[in-house]
C-alpha positions as CSV (number, residue, x, y, z in Angstrom):
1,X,44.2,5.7,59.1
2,X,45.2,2.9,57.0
3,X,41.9,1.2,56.9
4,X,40.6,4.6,56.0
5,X,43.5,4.8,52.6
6,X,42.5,1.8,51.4
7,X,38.5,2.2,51.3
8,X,39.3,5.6,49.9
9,X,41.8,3.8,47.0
10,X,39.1,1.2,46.5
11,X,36.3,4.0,45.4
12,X,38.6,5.6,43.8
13,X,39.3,2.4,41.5
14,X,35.7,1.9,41.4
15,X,35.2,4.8,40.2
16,X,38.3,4.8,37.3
17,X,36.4,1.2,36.3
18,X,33.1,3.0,36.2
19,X,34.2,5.8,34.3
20,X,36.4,3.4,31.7
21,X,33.3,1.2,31.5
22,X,31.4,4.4,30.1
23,X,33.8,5.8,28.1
24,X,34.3,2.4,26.4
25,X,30.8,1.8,25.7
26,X,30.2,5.7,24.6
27,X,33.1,5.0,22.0
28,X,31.9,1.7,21.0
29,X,28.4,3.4,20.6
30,X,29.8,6.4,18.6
31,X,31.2,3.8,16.4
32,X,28.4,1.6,15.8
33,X,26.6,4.8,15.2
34,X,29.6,5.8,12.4
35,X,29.8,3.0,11.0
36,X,25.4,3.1,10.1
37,X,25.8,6.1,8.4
38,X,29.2,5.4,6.6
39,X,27.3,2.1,5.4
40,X,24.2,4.4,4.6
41,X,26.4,6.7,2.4
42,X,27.7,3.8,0.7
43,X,25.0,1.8,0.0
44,X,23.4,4.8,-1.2
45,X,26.2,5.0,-4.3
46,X,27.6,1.9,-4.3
47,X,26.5,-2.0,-4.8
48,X,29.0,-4.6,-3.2
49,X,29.5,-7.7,-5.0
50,X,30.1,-10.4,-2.7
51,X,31.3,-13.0,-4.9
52,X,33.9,-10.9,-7.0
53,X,34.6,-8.7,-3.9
54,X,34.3,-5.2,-5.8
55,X,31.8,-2.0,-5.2
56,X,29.9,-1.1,-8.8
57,X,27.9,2.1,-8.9
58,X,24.4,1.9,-7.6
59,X,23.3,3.2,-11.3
60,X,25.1,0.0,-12.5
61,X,22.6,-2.5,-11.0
62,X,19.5,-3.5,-12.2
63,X,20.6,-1.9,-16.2
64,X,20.0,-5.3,-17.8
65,X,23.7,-5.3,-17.8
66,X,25.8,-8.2,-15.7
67,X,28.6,-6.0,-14.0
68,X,29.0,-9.1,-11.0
69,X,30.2,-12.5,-11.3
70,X,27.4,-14.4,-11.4
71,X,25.1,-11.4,-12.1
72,X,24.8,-10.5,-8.6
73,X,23.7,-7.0,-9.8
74,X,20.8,-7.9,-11.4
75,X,19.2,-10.7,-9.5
76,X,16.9,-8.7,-6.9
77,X,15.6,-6.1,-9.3
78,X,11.7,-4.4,-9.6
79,X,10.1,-6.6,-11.7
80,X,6.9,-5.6,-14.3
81,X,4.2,-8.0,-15.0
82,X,1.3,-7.5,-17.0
83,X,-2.0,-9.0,-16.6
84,X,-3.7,-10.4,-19.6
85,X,-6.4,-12.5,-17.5
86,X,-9.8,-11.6,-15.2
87,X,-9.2,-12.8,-11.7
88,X,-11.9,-14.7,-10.9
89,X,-13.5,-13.5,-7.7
90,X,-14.4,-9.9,-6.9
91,X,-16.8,-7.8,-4.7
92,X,-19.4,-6.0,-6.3
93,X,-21.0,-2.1,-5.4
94,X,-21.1,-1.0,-1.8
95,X,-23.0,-4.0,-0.3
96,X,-19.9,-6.0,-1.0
97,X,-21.7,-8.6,-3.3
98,X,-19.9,-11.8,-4.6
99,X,-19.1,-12.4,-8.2
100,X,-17.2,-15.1,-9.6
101,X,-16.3,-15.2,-13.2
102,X,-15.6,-17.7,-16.2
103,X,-14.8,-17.1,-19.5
104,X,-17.9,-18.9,-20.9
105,X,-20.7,-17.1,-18.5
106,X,-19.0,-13.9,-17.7
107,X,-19.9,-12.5,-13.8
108,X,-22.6,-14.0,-11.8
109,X,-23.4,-13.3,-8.2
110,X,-23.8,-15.6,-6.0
111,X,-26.5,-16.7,-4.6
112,X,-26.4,-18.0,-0.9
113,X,-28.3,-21.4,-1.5
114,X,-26.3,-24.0,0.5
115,X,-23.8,-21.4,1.3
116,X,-21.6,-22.0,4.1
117,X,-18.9,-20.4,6.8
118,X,-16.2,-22.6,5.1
119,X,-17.0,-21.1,1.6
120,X,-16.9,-17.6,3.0
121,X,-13.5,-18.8,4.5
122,X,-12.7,-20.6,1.1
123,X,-13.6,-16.8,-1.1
124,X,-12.1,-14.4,1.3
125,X,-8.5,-16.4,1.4
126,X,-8.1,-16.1,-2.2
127,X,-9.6,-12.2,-1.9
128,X,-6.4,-11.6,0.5
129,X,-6.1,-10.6,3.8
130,X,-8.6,-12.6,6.0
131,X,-9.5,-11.9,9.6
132,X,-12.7,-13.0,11.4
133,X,-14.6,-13.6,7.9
134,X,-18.0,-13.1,7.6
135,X,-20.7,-13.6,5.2
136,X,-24.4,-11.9,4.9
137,X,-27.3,-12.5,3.2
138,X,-28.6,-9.8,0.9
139,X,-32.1,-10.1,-0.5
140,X,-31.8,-9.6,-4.5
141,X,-34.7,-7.3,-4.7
142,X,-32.4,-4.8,-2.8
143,X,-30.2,-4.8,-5.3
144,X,-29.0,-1.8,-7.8
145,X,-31.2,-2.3,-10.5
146,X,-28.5,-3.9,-12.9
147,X,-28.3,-6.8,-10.6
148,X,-31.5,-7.9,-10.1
149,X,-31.9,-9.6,-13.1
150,X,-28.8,-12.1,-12.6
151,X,-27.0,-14.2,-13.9
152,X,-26.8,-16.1,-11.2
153,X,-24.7,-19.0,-9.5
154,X,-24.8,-21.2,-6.8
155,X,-22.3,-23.2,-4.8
156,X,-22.5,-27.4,-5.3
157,X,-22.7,-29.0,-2.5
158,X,-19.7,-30.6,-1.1
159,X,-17.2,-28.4,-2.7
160,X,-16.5,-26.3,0.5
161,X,-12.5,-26.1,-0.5
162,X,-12.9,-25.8,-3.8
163,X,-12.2,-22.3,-5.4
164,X,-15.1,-20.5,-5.0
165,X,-15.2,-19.8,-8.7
166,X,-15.2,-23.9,-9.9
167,X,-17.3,-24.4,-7.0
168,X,-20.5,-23.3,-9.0
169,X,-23.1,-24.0,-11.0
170,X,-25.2,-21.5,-13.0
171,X,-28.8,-20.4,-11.9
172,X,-31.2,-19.1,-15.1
173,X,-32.7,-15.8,-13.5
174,X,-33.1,-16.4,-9.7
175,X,-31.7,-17.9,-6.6
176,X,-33.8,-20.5,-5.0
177,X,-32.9,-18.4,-1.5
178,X,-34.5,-15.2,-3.0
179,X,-31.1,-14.0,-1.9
180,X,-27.2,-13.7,-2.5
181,X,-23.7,-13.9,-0.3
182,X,-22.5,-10.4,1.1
183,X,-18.8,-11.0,2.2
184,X,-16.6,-9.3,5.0
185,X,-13.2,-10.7,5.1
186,X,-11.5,-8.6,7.5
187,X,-11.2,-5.9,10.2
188,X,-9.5,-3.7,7.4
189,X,-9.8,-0.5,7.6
190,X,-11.1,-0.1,11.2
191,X,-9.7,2.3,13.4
192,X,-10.7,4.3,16.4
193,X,-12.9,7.1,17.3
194,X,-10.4,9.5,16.5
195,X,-4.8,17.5,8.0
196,X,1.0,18.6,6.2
197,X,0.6,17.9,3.3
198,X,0.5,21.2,1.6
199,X,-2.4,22.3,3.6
200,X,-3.1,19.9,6.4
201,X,-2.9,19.0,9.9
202,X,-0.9,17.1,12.1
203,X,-2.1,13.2,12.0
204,X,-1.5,10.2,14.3
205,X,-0.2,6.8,12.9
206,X,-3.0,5.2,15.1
207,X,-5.5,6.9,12.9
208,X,-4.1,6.0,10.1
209,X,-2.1,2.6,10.6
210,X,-1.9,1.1,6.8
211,X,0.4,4.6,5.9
212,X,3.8,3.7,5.7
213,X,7.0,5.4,4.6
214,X,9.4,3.5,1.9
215,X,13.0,4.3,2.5
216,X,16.2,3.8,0.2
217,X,19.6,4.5,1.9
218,X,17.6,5.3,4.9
219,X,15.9,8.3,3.5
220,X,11.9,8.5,2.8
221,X,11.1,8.1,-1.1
222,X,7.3,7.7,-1.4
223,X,4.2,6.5,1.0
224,X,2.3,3.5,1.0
225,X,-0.5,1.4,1.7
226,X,-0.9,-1.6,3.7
227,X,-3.2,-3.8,2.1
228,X,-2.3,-7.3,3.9
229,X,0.3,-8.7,6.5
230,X,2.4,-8.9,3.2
231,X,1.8,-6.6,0.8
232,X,2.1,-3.0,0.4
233,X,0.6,-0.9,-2.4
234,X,2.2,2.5,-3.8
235,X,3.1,4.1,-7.0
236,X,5.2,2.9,-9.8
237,X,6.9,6.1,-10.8
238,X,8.8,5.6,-7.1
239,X,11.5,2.9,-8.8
240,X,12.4,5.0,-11.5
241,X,15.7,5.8,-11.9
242,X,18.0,3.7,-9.7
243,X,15.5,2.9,-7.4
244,X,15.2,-0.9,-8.8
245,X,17.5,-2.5,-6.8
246,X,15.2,-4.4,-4.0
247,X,17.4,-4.7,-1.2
248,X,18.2,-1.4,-1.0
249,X,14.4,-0.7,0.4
250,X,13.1,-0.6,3.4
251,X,9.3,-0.5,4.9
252,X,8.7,2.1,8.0
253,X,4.9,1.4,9.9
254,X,3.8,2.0,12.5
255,X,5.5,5.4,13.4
256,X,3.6,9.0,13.7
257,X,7.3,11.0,13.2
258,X,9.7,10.0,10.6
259,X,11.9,7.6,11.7
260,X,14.9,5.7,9.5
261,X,16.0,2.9,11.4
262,X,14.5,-0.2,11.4
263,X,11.7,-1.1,9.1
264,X,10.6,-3.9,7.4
265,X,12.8,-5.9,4.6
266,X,11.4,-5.9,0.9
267,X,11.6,-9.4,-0.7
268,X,9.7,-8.4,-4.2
269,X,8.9,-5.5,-6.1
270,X,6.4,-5.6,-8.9
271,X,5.5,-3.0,-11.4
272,X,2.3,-2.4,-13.6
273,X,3.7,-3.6,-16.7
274,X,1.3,-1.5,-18.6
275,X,3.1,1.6,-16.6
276,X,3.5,4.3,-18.7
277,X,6.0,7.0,-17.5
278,X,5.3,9.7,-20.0
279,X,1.7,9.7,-19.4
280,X,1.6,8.4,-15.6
281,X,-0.6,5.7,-16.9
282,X,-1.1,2.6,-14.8
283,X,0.9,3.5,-11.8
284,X,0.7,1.1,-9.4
285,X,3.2,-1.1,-7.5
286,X,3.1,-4.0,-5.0
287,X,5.8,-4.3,-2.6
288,X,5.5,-7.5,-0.8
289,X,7.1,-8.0,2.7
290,X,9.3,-10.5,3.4
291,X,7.9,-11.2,7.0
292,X,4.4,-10.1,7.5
293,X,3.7,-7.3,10.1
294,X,2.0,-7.7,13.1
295,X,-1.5,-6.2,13.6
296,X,-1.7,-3.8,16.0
297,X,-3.0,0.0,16.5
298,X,-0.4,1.1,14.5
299,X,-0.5,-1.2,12.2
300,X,-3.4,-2.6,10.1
301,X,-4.5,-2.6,6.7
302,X,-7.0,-0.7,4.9
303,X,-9.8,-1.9,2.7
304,X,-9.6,-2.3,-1.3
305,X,-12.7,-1.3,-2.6
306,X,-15.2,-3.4,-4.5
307,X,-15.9,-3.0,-8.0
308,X,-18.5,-0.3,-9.4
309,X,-17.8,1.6,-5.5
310,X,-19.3,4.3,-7.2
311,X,-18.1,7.2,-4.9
312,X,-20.9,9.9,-4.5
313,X,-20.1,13.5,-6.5
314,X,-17.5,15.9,-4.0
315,X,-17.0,12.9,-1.4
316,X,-14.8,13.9,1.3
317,X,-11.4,12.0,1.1
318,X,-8.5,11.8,3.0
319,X,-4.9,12.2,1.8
320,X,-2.3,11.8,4.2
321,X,1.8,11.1,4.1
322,X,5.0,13.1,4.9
323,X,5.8,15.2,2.1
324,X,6.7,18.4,1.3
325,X,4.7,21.2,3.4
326,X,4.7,23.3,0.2
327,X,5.8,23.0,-3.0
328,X,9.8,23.1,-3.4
329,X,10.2,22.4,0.4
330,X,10.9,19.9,2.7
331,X,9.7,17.0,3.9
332,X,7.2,16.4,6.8
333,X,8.8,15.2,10.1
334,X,5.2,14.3,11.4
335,X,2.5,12.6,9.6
336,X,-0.2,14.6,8.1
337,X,-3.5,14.9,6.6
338,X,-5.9,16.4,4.9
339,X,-9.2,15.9,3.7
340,X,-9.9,16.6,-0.1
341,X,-13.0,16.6,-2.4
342,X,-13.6,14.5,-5.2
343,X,-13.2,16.2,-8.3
344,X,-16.2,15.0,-11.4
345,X,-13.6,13.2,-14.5
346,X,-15.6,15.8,-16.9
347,X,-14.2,18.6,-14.7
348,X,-10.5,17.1,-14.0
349,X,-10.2,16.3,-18.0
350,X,-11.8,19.8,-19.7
351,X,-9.7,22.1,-21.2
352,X,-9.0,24.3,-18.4
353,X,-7.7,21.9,-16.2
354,X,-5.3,18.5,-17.5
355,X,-7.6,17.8,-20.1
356,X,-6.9,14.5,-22.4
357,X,-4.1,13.7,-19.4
358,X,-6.8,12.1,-17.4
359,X,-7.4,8.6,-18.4
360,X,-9.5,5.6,-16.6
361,X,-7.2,4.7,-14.4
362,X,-6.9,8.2,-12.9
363,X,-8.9,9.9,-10.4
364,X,-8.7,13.8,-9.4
365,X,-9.2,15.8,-5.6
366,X,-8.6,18.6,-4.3
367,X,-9.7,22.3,-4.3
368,X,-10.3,24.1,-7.0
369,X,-8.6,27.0,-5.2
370,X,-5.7,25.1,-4.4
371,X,-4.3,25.6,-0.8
372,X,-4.4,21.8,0.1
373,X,-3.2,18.8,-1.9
374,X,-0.1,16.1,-1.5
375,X,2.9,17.0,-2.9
376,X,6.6,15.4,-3.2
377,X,7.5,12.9,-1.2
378,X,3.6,11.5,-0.6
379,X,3.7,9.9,-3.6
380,X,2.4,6.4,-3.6
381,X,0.6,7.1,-0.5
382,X,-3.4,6.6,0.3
383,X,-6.1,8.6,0.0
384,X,-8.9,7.2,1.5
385,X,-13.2,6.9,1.8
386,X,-14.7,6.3,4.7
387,X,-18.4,4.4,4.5
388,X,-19.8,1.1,6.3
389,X,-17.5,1.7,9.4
390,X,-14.6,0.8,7.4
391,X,-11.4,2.8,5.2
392,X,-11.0,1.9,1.7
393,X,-7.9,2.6,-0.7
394,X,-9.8,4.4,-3.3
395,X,-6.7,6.4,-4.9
396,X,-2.6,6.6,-4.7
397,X,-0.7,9.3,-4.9
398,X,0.3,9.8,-8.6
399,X,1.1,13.2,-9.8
400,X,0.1,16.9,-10.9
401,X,1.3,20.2,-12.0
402,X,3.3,21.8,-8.7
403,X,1.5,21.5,-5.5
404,X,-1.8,23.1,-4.0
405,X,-1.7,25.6,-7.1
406,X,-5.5,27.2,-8.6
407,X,-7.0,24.8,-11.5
408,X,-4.4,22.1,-10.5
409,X,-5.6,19.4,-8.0
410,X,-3.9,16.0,-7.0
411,X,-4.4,13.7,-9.9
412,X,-4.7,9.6,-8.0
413,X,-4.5,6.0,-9.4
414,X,-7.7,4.9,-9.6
415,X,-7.6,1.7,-7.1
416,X,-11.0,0.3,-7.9
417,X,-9.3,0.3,-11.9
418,X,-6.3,-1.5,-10.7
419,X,-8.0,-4.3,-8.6
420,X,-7.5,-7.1,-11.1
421,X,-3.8,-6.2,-11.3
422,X,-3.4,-6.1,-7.6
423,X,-5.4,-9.2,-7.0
424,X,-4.1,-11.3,-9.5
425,X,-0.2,-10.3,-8.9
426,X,-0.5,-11.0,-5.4
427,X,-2.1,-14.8,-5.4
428,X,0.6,-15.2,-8.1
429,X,3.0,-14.3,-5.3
430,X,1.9,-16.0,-2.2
């Protein structure tokens, strides 16, 4: 009998242990749990200055205005550059074509006489992302017409490091080859086999993998693009306001249903200094991470176009992000999408629809109907063309009058306008 008390007193005190053990760990749980969203709350009013020890209102940073010791406050703040120069290198039309530029000759393509893999490697680093680069000949009789005729350059021999664009010597009206480089730097904007925005369908992060949600205080503000391991593209008119404190953002890939923790840290945030709020002119941003992600089906980059893309008239295009399912609502829990037509400028700008509001570096899609369009909370996201097996970032969510409404489609950033901005700011960055 005794034997028998004291195994029975030893489960017993195994099992008080036990159930102290998970009472103590659910406390410590609910507290680490508290004490995330306490710290959410007040990161979402307040900035702490470390080295005075004081909380300032969040509307206090980044106003110009030194409110820390030291200017803590105004240290990691959205920046706005402007670009005054041409960067140098670009694609050209559809077939990819290389161009490089100088002040003195303007853009030539390039001809593949004594072209090599190292020069492809050598043009498609300073083009950005790189993966697997390749290069293709392309013969210059099946050119479009305006390129044909030249001008012309050709790589100098022994000069496989040099910058592409110094590496070059002008040709009068032909290439000796008969022929001229087609680059591909990258698997970007290759997906599988595989529409709510207001409108859409239920979408799967795998599908999409360069949409990506930006998150202040741990709630979704605007949608983005991956277009490296670094650097993610969205809207400018998202760091309005007291959204230009850097710190304060956060990066979310990789996930189909909206998720807050985690995320990727924000090291820089760079404006369109030309960005003008009253018009929605030049709105574009690059938010570069400060570890790059890692490729996977979830996450990859899409494509920026190449200059004169020339999308055909009513090309199908895909929007996609986690904003409101109808104007005035709520936002998405799931990713959606939707597919959208391209809308002619001379039909976005008349009259009837935003008229003079549309400028160059705007593009329009949607229905004329209405029923399906982005809305709040996609800003800054993609829409996207599919052609030669790969996505390209041909627009970004910008604005428009309500959402889904007759004779008021999505108005876009035109990307293929913004590529010298986005180019130049991000080798300026490295």
């Amino acid at each position: 009998m005794t034997v028998l008390k004291t195994q029975k007193d030893k489960a017993s005190r195994r099992k008080l242990v036990l159930l102290i053990v998970v009472v103590v760990v659910l406390l410590l749980g609910l507290l680490a749990t508290a004490a995330y969203f306490i710290k959410q709350l007040i990161d979402s009013k307040y900035f702490f200055c470390m080295r005075s020890v004081k909380f300032i209102p969040i509307d206090k940073a980044c106003d110009g205005i030194d409110d820390c010791a030291g200017g803590e406050d105004e240290m990691t703040c959205v920046s706005n550059v402007k670009v005054n120069t041409t960067f140098p290198v670009r694609l050209m039309t559809n077939q990819h074509i290389l161009q490089v530029y100088s002040p003195g000759s303007g853009w030539r393509s390039v001809c593949s006489d004594d072209w090599t893999q190292q020069h492809t490697e050598t043009a498609c680093k300073q083009l950005g992302y790189t993966y697997n680069p390749r290069s293709t000949y392309i013969q210059v009789s099946d050119l479009i017409s305006s390129l044909k005729t030249g001008p012309f350059t050709a790589i100098r021999p022994g000069t496989t490091t040099t910058p592409t664009y110094q590496a070059t010597i002008d040709r009068s009206s032909v290439c000796k080859s008969g022929s001229v480089i087609s680059l591909s730097c990258s698997d970007c904007g290759q997906v599988g086999l595989q529409d709510r925005i207001v409108g859409g369908t239920d979408a799967f992060i795998e599908d999409w993998p360069w949409q990506v949600s930006l998150q202040q205080g741990g709630s979704h503000r605007c949608g983005g693009s991956l277009v490296s391991l670094n650097w993610v593209v969205t809207a400018a008119h998202c760091f309005t306001g007291n959204k230009k404190e850097v710190s304060r953002w956060r990066v979310v890939s990789g996930r189909t249903y909206m998720g807050t923790l985690g995320g990727s840290y924000v090291d820089r945030i760079i404006v369109n200094g030309d960005y003008d709020a009253e018009r929605s002119d030049y709105d574009v941003a690059l938010m570069r991470l400060s570890s790059p992600i890692t490729v996977g089906v979830g996450h990859k980059p899409v494509c920026l176009p190449p200059k004169a893309f020339d999308l055909p008239a009513k090309s199908s295009l895909v929007v996609t992000g986690w904003g409101y399912l109808e104007e005035n609502g709520k936002v998405s829990p799931s990713l959606q999408k939707a597919s959208v037509p391209l809308i002619d400028r001379a039909t976005c700008s008349s009259p009837s629809m935003y008229g003079g509001a549309i400028t160059q570096r705007m593009i329009c899609a949607g229905f004329l109907e209405g029923k399906v369009d982005a809305c709040q909370g996609d800003s800054g996201g993609p829409l996207v063309y599919f052609t030669s097996s790969k996505w390209h970032l041909v627009g970004i969510v910008s604005w428009g009058v309500g959402c889904a409404r007759q004779g008021r489609p999505g108005v876009y950033s035109n990307v293929e306008e913004m590529l010298n901005w986005i180019y130049t700011v991000i080798e300026k960055n490295p």
